[in-house]
C-alpha positions in Angstrom: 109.6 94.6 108.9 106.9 96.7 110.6 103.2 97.8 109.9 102.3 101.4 110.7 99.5 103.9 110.1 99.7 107.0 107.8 102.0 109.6 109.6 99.9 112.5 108.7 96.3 111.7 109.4 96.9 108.4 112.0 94.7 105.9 109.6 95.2 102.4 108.9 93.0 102.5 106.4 95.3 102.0 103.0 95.0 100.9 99.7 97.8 99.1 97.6 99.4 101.7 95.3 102.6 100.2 93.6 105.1 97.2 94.4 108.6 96.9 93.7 112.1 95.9 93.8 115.4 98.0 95.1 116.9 99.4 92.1 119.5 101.2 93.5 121.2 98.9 95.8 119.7 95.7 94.4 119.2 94.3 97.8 117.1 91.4 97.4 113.2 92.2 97.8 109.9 92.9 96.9 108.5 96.6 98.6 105.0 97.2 98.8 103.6 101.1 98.8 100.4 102.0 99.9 98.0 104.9 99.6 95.8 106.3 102.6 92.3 106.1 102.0 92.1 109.2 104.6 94.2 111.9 103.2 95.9 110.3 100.0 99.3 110.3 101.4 102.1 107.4 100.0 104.4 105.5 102.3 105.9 102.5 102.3 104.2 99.8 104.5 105.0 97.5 105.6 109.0 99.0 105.9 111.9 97.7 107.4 112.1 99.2 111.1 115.1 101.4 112.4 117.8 98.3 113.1 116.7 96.6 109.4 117.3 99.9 107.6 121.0 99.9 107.8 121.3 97.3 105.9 119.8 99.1 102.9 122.8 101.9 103.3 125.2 99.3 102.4 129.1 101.7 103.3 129.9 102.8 99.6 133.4 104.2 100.2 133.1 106.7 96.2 130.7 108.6 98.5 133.7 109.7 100.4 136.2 110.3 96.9 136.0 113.7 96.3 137.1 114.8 92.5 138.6 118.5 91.9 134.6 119.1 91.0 133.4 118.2 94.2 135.5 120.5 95.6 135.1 123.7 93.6 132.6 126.5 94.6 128.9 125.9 94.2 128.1 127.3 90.5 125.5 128.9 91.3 127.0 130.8 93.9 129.6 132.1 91.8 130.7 134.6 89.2 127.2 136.2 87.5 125.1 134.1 90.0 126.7 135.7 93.1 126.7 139.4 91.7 122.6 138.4 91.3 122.6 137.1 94.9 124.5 140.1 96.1 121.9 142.4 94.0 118.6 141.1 94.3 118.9 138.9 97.2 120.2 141.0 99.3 123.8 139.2 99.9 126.7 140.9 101.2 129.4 142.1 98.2 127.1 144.5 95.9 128.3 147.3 94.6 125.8 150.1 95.9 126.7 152.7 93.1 126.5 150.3 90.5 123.0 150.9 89.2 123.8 149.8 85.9 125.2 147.1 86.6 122.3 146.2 88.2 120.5 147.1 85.3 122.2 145.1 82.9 121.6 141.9 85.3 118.0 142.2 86.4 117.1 140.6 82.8 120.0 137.6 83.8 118.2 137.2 87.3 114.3 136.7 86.2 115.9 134.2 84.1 117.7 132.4 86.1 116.3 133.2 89.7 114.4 129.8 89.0 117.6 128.1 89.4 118.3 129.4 92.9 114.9 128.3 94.1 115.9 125.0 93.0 119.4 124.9 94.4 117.5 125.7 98.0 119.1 129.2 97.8 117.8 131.3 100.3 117.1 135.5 100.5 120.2 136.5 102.9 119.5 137.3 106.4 122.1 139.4 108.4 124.0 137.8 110.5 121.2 134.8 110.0 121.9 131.6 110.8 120.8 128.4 108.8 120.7 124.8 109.5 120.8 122.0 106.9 119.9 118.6 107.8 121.7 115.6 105.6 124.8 117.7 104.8 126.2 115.1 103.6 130.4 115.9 103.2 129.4 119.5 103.8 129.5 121.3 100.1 126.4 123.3 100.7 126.8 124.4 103.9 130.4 125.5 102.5 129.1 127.6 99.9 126.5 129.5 102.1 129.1 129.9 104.6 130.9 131.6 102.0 128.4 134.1 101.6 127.9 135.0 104.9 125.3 132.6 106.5 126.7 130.7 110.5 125.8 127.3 109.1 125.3 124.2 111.3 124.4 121.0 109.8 123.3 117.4 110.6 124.6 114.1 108.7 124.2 110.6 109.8 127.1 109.2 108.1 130.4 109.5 110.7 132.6 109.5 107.4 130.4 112.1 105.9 130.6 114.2 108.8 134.6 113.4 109.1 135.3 114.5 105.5 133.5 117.5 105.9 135.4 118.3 108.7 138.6 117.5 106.9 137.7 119.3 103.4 136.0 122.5 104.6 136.9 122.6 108.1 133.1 122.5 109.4 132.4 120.4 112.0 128.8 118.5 111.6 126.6 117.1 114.4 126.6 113.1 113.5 123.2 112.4 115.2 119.8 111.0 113.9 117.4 113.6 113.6 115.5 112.6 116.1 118.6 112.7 118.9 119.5 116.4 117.7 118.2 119.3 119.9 118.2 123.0 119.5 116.9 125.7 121.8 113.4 127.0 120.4 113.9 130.3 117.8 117.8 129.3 117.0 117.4 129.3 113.0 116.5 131.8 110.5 116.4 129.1 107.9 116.8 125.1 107.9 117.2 123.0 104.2 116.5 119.6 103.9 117.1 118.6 100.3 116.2 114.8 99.5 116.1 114.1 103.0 112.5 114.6 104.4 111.4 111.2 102.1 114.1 109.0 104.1 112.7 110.0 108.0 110.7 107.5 109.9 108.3 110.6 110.7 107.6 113.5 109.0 105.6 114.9 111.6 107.6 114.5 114.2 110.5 116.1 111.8 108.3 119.2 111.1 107.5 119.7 114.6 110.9 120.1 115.4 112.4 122.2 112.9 109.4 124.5 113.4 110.4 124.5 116.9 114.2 125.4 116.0 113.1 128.1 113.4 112.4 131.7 114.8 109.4 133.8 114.1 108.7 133.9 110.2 111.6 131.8 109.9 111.7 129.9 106.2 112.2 125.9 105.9 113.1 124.7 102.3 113.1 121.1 101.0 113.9 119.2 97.8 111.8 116.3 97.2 110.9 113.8 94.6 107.2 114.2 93.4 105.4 110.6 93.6 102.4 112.5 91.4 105.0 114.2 89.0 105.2 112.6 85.0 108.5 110.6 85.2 106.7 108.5 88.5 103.8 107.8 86.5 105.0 106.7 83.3 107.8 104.6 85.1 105.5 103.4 88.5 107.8 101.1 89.9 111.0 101.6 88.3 110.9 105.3 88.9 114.5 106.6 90.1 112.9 108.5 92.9 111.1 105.7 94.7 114.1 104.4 96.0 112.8 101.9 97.6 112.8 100.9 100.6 115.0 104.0 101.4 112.2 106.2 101.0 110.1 105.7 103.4 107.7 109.0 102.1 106.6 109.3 98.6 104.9 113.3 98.5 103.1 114.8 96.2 102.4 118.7 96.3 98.9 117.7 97.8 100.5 115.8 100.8 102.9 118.0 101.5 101.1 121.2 102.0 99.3 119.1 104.1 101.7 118.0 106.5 103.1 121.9 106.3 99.4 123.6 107.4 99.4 120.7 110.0 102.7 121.6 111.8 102.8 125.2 111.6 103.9 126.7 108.4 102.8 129.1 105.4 103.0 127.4 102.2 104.9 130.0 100.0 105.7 128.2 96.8 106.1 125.0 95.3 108.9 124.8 92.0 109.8 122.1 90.2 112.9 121.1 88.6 114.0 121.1 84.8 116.3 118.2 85.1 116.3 114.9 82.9 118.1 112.8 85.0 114.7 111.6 86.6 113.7 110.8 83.2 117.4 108.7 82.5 117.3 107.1 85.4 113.8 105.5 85.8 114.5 104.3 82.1 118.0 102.9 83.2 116.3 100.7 85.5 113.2 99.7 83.3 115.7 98.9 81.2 117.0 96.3 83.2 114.1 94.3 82.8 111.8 96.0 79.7 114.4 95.6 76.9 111.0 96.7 74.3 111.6 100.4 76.0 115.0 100.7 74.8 113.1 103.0 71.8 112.8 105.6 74.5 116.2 106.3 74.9 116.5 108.4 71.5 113.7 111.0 73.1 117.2 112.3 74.7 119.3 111.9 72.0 120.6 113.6 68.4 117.6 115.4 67.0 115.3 114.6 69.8 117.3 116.4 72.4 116.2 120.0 72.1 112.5 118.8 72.3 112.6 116.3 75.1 114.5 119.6 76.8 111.4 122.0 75.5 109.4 119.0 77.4 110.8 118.8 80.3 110.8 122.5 80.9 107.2 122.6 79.9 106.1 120.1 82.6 108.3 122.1 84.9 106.0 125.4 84.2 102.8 123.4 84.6 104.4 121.5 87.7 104.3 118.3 86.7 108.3 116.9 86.8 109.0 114.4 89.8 111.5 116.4 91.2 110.6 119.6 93.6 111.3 122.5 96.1 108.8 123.4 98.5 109.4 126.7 100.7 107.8 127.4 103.4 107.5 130.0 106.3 107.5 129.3 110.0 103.4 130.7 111.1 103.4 133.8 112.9 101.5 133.4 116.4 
């Protein structure tokens, strides 16, 4: 295990915040996460270093079992969704003299153009080339390829990487982040979706990618919210902690931080209208709060619609634990 100081300001100065237990590997263990005094960011400290983290991404060969679903086309880059991409998002495929068409989906699209921002969907560049780091076996990177992005990606895992290669024939750089290098100006965008928690330094991860993206370029990432209502009522048995995977527990606050500090434009933060936070957290409070078991009926029979009205209502005012933060690369 190793002490270190906050990441973003360089203090040492740290309050405790939370302490718990792995509860999604169930290694053995008790994780302590702290606060900076400084600039209010939450990390884990003290962490297991570099060789000790391995053994806390125990080999799980169903990551590498894909089902007929894993394998079918993004949704929301399908059907409706890709005519709306295609229309008001500039993507290859639309119809130019179809202005009713376009018409009859411009309603559709400010509906569902939430959904999009979510998914880490980006506005289409011509001939633009994107970059996602964690690619995992490649499904993302797939579906923008489909739509006319030149995609490169980054996974650690070798049998990530492998099936990727094997299932949509696109071959991933298996490196740690912080082996990879890229000529300066190479990407018009680069996704990191659940990834920038996991890094040993988000600075030195923001440095680079800004680096790598050209002039105006736009970073997206997906993140749990440590601030967000599901991590507050749950604290320690929150499904996003993921401890002591996650070494980075952000907030909107500490994010935008770390984004102003390494050269970017903060252009919108959006958070997610998903319950599985919600299930999760109470799946592992579960484990050992049996009185909470009452909570389970907020997402069932009668209760449903409401806790869905709910969710999306903390959504609107920002306050769900999942989120996507875009960003632009600052102009010099």
């Amino acid at each position: 295990m190793e002490t270190v100081s906050c990441d973003l300001c360089g203090s040492f100065d740290c309050q405790p915040y939370l302490r718990a237990r792995d509860h999604i590997n169930r290694i053995e263990g008790i994780f302590s996460v702290v606060q900076c005094r400084a600039c209010g960011l939450i990390y884990t400290n003290p962490r297991p270093n570099r060789t000790e983290m391995s053994a806390f991404y125990p080999a799980s060969t169903s990551y590498y079992v894909f089902t007929e679903k894993d394998l079918e086309p993004m949704k929301v880059l399908s059907g409706s969704y890709r005519s709306m991409l295609q229309y008001f998002r500039g993507y290859p495929g639309a119809k130019k003299s179809s202005p009713f068409r376009r018409a009859l989906l411009l309603p559709y699209y400010l509906i569902k153009r939430h959904k999009f921002a979510i998914e880490a969907i980006p506005d289409y560049v011509p001939n633009g080339a994107l970059l996602e780091i964690g690619s995992s076996y490649g499904k993302f990177l797939h579906g923008m390829k489909s739509m006319g992005w030149n995609v490169q990606g980054i996974e650690m895992s070798s049998e990530a990487a492998a099936a990727c290669k094997k299932v949509f024939d696109i071959d991933l750089i298996c490196q740690d982040l912080d082996s990879v290098s890229f000529e300066e100006n190479s990407f018009d965008v680069v996704v990191m979706r659940m990834v920038l928690e996991h890094v040993f330094s988000p600075a030195e991860a923001l440095r680079k990618i800004n680096r790598w993206l050209k002039p105006s370029g736009r970073l997206i990432l997906v993140l749990p919210d440590i601030s967000g209502a599901e991590a507050r009522l749950f604290r320690g048995f929150f499904y996003g902690l993921h401890l002591p995977n996650h070494v980075y527990h952000f907030s909107p606050r500490t994010i935008s931080k770390y984004l102003v500090t390494y050269g970017f434009t903060l252009q919108g933060i959006l958070h997610h209208r998903t319950d599985r936070d919600f299930i999760k957290s109470l799946d592992n409070a579960l484990d050992e709060k049996k009185r909470l078991s009452w909570l389970k009926y907020l997402t069932k029979g009668i209760f449903k619609p409401f806790f869905k009205w709910l969710i999306c209502i903390l959504s609107a005012a920002g306050r769900t634990s999942r989120m996507t933060v875009i960003a632009s690369k600052k102009e010099i």
